[in-house]
C-alpha positions as CSV (number, residue, x, y, z in Angstrom):
1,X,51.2,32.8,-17.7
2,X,49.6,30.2,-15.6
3,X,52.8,28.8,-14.1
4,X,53.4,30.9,-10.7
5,X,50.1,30.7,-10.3
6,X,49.9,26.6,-10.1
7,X,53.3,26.7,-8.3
8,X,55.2,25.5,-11.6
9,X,58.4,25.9,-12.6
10,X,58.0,25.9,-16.2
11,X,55.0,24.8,-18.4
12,X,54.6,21.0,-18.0
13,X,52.4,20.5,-21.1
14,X,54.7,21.8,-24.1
15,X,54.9,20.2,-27.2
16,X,58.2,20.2,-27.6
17,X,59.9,16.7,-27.2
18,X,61.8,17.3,-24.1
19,X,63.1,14.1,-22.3
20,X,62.9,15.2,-19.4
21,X,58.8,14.6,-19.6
22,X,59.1,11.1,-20.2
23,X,55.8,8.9,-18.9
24,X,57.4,5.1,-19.1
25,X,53.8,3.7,-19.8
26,X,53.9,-0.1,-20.4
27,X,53.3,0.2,-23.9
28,X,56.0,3.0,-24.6
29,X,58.1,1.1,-22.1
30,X,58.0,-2.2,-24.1
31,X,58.8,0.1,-27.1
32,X,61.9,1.8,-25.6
33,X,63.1,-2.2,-24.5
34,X,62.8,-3.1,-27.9
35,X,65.1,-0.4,-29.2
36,X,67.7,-1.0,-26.4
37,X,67.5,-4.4,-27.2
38,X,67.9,-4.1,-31.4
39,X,70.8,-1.7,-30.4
40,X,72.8,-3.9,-27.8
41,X,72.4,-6.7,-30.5
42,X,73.8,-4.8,-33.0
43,X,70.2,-5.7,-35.2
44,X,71.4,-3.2,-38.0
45,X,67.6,-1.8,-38.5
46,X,64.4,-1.0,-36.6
47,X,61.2,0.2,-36.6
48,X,59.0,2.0,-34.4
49,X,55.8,3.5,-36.3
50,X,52.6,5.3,-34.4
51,X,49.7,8.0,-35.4
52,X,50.6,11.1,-34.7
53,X,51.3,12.5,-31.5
54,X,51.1,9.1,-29.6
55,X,55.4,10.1,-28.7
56,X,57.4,8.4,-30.8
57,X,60.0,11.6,-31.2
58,X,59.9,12.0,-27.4
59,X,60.7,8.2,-26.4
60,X,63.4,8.4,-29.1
61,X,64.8,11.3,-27.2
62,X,64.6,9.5,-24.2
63,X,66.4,6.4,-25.2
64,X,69.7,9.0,-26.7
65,X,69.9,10.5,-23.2
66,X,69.9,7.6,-21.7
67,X,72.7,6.2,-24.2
68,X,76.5,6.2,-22.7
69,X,79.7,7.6,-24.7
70,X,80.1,3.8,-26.0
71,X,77.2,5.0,-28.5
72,X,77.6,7.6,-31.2
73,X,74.2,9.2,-31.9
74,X,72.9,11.3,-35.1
75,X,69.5,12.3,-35.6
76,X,67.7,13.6,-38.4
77,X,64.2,15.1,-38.1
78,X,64.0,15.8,-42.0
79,X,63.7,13.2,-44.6
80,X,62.8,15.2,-47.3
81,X,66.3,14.4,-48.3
82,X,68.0,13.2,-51.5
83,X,70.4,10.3,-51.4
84,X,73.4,12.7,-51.7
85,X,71.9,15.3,-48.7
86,X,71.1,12.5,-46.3
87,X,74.8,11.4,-46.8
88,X,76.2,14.4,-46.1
89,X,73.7,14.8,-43.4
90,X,74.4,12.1,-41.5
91,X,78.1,12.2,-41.9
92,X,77.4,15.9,-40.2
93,X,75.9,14.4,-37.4
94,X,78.7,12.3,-36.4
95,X,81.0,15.2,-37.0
96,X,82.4,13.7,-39.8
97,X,85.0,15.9,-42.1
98,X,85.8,15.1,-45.3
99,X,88.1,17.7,-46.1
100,X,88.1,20.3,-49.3
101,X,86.9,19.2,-53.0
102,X,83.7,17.8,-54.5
103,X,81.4,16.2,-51.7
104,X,80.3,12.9,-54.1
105,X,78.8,9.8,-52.7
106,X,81.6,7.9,-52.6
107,X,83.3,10.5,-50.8
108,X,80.7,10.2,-47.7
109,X,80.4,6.7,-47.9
110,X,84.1,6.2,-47.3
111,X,84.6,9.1,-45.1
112,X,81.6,7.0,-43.1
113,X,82.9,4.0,-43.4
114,X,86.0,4.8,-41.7
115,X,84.6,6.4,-38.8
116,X,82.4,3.3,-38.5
117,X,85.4,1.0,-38.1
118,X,87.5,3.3,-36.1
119,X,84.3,3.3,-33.8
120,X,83.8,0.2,-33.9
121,X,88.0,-0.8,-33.5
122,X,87.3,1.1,-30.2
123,X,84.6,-1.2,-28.7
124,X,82.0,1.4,-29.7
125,X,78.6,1.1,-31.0
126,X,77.1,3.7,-33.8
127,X,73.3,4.4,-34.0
128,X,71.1,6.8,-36.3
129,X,68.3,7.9,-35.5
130,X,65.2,9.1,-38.5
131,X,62.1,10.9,-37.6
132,X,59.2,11.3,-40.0
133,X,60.1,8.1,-42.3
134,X,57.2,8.1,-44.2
135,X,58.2,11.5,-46.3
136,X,61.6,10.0,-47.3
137,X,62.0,9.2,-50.7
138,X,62.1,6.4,-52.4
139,X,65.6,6.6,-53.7
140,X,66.8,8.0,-50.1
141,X,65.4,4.7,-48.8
142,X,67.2,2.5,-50.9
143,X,70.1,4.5,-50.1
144,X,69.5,3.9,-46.1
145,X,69.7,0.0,-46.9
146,X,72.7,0.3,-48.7
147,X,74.3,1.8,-45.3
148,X,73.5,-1.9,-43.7
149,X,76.0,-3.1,-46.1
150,X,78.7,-1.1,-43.6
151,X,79.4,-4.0,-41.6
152,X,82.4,-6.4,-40.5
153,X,82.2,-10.5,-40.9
154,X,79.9,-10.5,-38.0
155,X,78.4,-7.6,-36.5
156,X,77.0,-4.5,-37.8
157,X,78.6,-0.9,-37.6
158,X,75.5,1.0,-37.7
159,X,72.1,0.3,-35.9
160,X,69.2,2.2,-38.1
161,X,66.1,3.2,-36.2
162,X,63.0,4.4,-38.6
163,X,60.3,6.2,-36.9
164,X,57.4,6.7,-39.3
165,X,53.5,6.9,-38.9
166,X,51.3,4.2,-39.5
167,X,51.5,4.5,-43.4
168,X,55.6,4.1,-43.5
169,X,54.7,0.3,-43.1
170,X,52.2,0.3,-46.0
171,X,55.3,2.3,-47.8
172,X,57.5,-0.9,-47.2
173,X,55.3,-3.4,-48.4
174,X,55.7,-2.1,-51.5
175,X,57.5,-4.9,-54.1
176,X,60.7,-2.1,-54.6
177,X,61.2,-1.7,-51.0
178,X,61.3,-5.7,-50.4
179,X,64.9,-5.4,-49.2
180,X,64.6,-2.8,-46.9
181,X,61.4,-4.6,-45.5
182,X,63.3,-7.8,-45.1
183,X,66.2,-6.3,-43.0
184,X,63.7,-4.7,-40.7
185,X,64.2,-7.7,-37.4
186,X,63.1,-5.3,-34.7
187,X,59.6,-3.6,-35.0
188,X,57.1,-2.3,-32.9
189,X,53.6,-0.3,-33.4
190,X,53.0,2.4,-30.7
191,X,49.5,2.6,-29.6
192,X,48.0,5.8,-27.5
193,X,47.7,5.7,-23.7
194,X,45.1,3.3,-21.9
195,X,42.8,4.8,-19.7
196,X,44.4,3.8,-16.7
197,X,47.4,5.7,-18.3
198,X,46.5,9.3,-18.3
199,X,46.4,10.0,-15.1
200,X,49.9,8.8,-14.6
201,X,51.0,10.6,-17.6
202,X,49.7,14.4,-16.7
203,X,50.7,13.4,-13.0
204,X,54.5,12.8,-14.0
205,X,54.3,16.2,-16.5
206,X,53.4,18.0,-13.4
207,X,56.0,16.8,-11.1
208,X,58.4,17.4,-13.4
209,X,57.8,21.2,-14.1
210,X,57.1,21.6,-10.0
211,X,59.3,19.1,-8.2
212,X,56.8,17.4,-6.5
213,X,53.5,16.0,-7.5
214,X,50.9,18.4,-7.1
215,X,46.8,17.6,-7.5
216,X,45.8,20.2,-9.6
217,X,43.5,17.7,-11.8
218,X,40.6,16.3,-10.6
219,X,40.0,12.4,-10.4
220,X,37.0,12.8,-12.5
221,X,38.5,15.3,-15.0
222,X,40.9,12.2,-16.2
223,X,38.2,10.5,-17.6
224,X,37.3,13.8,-19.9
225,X,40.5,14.0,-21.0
226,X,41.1,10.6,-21.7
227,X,37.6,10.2,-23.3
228,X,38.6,13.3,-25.8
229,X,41.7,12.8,-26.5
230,X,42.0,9.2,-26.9
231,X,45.0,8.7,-25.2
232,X,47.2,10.8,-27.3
233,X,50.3,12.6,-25.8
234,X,50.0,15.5,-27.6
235,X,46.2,16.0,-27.7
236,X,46.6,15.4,-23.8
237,X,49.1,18.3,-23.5
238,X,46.7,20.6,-25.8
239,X,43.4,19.9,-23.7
240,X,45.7,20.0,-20.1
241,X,47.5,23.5,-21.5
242,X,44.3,25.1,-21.9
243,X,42.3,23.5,-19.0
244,X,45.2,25.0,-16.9
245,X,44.6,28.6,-18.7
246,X,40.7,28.5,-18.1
247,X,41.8,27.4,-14.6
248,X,43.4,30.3,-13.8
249,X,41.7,32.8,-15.5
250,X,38.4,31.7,-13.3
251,X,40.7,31.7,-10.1
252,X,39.9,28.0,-9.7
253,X,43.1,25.8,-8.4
254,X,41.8,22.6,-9.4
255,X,40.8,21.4,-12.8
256,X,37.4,19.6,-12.8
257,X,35.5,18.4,-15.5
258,X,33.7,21.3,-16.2
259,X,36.7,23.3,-17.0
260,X,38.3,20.6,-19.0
261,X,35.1,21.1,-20.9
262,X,35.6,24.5,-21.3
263,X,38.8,24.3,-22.4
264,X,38.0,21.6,-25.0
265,X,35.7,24.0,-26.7
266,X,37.9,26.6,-26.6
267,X,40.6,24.1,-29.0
268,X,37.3,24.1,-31.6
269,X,35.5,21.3,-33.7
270,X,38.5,19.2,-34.0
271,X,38.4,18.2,-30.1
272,X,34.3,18.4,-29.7
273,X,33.7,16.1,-32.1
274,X,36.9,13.4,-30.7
275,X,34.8,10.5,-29.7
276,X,36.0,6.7,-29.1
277,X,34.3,4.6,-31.9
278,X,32.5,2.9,-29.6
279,X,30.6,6.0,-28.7
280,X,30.6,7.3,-32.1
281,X,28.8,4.3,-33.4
282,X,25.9,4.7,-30.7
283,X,26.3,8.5,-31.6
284,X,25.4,7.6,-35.3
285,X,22.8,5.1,-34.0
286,X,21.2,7.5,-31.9
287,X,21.7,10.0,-34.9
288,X,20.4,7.8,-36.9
289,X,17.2,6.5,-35.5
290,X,16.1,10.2,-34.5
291,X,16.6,11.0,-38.7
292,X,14.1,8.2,-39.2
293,X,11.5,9.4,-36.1
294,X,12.0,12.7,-38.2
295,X,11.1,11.6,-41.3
296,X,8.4,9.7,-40.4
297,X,6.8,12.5,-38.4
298,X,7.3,14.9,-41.4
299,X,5.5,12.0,-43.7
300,X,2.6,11.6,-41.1
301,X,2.2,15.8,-40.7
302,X,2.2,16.1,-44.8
303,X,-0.1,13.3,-45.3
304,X,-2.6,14.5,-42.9
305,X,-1.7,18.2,-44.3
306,X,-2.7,17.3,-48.0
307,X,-5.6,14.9,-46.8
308,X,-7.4,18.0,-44.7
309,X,-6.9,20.0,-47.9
310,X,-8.5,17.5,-50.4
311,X,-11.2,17.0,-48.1
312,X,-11.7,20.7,-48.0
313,X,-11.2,20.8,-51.8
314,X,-14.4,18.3,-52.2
C-alpha cells in the first residue's frame, strides 16, 4: 500500500526469509563464517541456535545462495518428522530416486549413500540444512547422527547444520542425546542486533526494496525501535511495517519517533510492554516503591479515618 508512496519497489520489511535482505551485522557475520568454515572442513555437524526471530532461517538462506555447484543443498523447514519421513525427505531434496517397491530405511540409506560417494568421487561437497531443531524427535535425532556415520576413511560426505532456538541445546544435554552432542565441533549462539546495529539493518532493508538508500527514518526514531524491539529482526520489521503504514496514512515522509510510537501501539500489549531488563527493573522499582507510598498513605488516611470516628463515638 505504502510502497509508491515511499518510492519502494517492493515492501522492505516482510517476514519472509528472503536473501536478498541480508544485514551482515558482526555478530550474524561471525555466525555465517562459522558455517562456511564447518562446511569447507568437512566438520560433519553444526549448530547455530537463537530466540526467535533474531534470523537464523534468513542467514541460512544467505549462506545456500551464496554456495557454488561444488555443494549439494537440501533443506528441511519441518522436523516434525519420523526417522523413515526425514529419510525420504532428505533423499527428496537431493533429487534422489529410488525407484518402484517398498520405500524401507535401508532402502534410503543406500540410495543416499551412493549419491554421497558419487558426489563426493566428483570433488563435491553435500550439506543439509534443518530449521526448527528443537521439535524433532527424539528418535529422528538419533537417526540424523547415524547419517554422520556416511563417511570415507577421512572426510565426511555430509555436513549437518541444526538450527534450533535456545532450548535445542538444553534438548542435547540430555544423557540419550550424548552422541549427537559430542559430534557437534562447530556451534554458535545468535544474539539480537546491538544498538549501533539497527540503523544499519532497516537502512540496508530499504535500499534493497528502492535501489538506493533512502532516509525515510529518523535518527532519533532508531533508538525507539531498538529500545522496543530489542534488537530482534523480526520485531524490527513488525514495528518498521507499521510505522511506514501510519507514515503514510498521516501524509508524513519521514518516520519520527512519534509515529514509531504510534505504530507500536497499534501492534498491542505484546510491543508496549517490550522493555530492556534494565529498564524493566527500574520500572518494577519505580512500581514498586509507589505500591509502598500507596499503602502507606491508605494506612495513614484509615487510621486517622477510624481515630476521628472513635473520638466522635466518646
Amino acid at each position: 500500500m505504502y510502497e509508491a508512496y515511499f518510492g519502494l519497489k517492493e515492501n522492505p520489511f516482510t517476514l519472509s526469509p528472503d536473501p536478498r535482505y541480508m544485514y551482515l551485522s558482526p555478530r550474524h557475520q561471525e555466525a555465517l563464517n562459522c558455517l562456511i568454515y564447518g562446511i569447507q572442513e568437512r566438520k560433519g555437524f553444526m549448530a547455530l541456535t537463537g530466540g526467535v526471530g533474531t534470523g537464523k532461517t534468513t542467514l541460512c538462506r544467505f549462506l545456500l545462495s551464496g554456495l557454488d555447484d561444488s555443494v549439494a543443498t537440501a533443506l528441511i523447514f519441518n522436523p516434525a518428522l519420523s526417522d523413515l519421513e526425514l529419510l525420504k525427505t532428505v533423499n527428496q531434496e537431493f533429487g534422489i530416486k529410488i525407484g518402484s517397491g517398498r520405500g524401507t530405511k535401508k532402502r534410503y540409506l543406500d540410495a543416499l549413500n551412493d549419491f554421497l560417494l558419487a558426489n563426493f568421487s566428483r570433488g563435491k561437497n553435500a550439506v543439509l540444512i534443518i530449521d526448527e531443531a528443537q521439535n524433532l524427535p527424539r528418535e529422528t535425532l538419533e537417526q540424523i547422527r547415524m547419517l554422520s556415520n556416511l563417511e570415507t576413511a577421512t572426510e565426511k560426505l555430509l555436513q549437518i547444520v541444526l538450527l534450533g532456538q535456545p532450548e535445542f541445546m538444553e534438548m542435547l544435554s540430555l544423557p540419550s542425546l550424548r552422541q549427537l552432542n559430542e559430534r557437534i565441533t562447530v556451534r554458535y549462539d545468535l544474539k539480537p542486533l546491538a544498538r549501533g546495529d539497527v540503523s544499519g539493518y532497516i537502512e540496508r532493508r530499504i535500499s534493497a526494496a528502492s535501489g538506493c538508500a533512502e532516509k525515510i527514518f529518523s535518527p532519533e526514531s532508531y533508538a525507539r525501535i531498538y529500545q522496543v524491539s530489542g534488537g530482534i529482526p523480526r520485531r524490527i520489521n513488525a514495528i518498521c511495517d507499521r510505522a511506514l503504514l501510519v507514515a503514510y496514512s498521516r501524509d508524513r515522509r519521514v518516520v519520527d519517533r512519534g509515529i514509531v510510537r504510534a505504530a507500536v501501539f497499534d501492534l498491542g500489549p505484546g510491543y508496549l510492554t517490550r522493555m530492556s531488563g534494565q529498564k524493566a527493573r527500574r520500572w518494577m522499582e519505580v512500581a514498586g516503591f509507589a505500591l509502598l507510598c500507596a499503602l502507606f498513605l491508605a494506612a495513614v488516611f484509615f487510621y486517622g479515618h477510624f481515630s476521628f470516628l472513635e473520638g466522635r463515638v466518646k
